[in-house]
C-alpha positions as a printed Julia matrix, in Angstrom:
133×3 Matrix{Float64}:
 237.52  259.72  261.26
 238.43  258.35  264.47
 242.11  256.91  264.92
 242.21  256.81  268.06
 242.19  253.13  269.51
 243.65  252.96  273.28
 246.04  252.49  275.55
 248.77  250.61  273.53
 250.96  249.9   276.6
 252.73  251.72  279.58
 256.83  251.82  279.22
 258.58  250.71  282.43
 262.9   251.16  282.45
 264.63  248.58  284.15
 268.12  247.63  285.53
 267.3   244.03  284.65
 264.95  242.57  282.39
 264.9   239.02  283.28
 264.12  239.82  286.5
 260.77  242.35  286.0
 259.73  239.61  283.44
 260.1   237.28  286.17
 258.89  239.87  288.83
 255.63  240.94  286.76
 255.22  237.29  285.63
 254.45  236.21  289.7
 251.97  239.07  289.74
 249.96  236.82  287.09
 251.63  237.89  283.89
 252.55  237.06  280.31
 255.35  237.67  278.37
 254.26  237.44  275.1
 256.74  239.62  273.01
 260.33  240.37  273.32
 262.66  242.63  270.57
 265.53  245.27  270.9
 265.85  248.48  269.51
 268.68  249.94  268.16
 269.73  253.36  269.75
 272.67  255.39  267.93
 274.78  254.54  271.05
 273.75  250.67  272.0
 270.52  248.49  271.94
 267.4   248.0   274.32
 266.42  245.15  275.35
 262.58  245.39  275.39
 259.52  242.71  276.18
 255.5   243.53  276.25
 253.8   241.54  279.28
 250.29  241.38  279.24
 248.95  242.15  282.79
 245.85  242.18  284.56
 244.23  243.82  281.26
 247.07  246.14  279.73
 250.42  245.8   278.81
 253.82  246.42  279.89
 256.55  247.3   277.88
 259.58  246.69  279.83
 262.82  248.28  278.72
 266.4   247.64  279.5
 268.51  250.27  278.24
 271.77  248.87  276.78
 273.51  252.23  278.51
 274.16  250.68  281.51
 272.0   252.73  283.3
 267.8   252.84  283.61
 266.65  255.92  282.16
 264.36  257.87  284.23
 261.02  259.63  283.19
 261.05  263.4   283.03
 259.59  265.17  285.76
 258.46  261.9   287.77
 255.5   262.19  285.22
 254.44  258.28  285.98
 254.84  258.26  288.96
 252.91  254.67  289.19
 251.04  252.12  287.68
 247.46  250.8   289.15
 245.89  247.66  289.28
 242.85  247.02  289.68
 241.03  244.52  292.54
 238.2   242.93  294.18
 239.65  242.86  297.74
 242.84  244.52  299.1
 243.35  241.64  301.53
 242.77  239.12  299.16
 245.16  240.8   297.08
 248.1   241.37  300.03
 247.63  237.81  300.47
 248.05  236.17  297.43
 251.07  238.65  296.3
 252.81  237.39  300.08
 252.54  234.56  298.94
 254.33  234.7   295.7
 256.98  236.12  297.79
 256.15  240.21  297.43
 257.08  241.54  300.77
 257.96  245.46  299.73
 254.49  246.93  300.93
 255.2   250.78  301.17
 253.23  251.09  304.38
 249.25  249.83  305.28
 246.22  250.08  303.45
 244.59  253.47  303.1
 241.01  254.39  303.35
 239.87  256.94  301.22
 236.02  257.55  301.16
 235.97  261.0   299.52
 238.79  260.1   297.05
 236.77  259.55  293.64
 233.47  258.07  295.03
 235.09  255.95  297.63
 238.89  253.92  297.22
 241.16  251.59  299.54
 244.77  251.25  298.56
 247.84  250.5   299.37
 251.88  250.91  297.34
 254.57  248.41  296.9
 257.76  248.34  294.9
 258.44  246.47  291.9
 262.72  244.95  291.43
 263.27  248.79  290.49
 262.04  250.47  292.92
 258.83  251.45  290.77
 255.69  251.99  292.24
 252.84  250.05  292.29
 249.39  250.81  293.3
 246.64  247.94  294.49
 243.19  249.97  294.36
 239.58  248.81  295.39
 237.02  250.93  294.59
 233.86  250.95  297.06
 231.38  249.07  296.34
């Protein structure tokens, strides 16, 4: 028996949650969930956002503080596109300025890739990757 189904989601901590809802939400985003979770200490603050074909799960710790993941093991999420440019363009003009340098070109990188970084409102990291066609 197989009970394995997928990826369920990928946690992001933030400072704020209003503002990576709104944040992931002008990258083409839904919110379609929000809840808390009781902690011993306090309560999260948590909402799923469906992007781009998986989901978020955006937590705000009710600590004060972001917790961080051990041992920088994500140390960013991917998405998917057709066209880096296209892709630059249309997140400059939803107001995403926080490219982490220029696009890179990276032939013998898993048969062929183009990417380039920017942050998110918490300084995560996210990738924009085109695979050669």
């Amino acid at each position: 028996m197989n009970t394995w189904k997928g990826l369920a989601h990928i946690a992001l901590f933030t400072s704020n949650l209003e503002q990576s809802i709104a944040f992931y939400e002008n990258l083409g985003g839904v919110c379609t969930m929000r809840s808390q979770a009781q902690k011993p200490e306090w309560v999260n603050l948590l909402a799923l956002v469906d992007l781009h074909g998986f989901t978020l799960e955006i937590v705000q710790p009710g600590g004060g503080e972001p917790a961080q993941p051990q041992n920088n093991v994500f140390g960013h999420i991917a998405i998917a596109v057709d066209s880096l440019e296209d892709a630059i363009e249309e997140l400059r003009s939803r107001g995403v300025d926080t490219f982490l340098g220029g696009i890179n070109e990276l032939p013998d990188t898993f048969g062929g890739v183009r990417n380039i970084f920017f942050t998110g409102p918490d300084g995560e990291q996210i990738e924009l990757l085109q695979k050669s066609r």
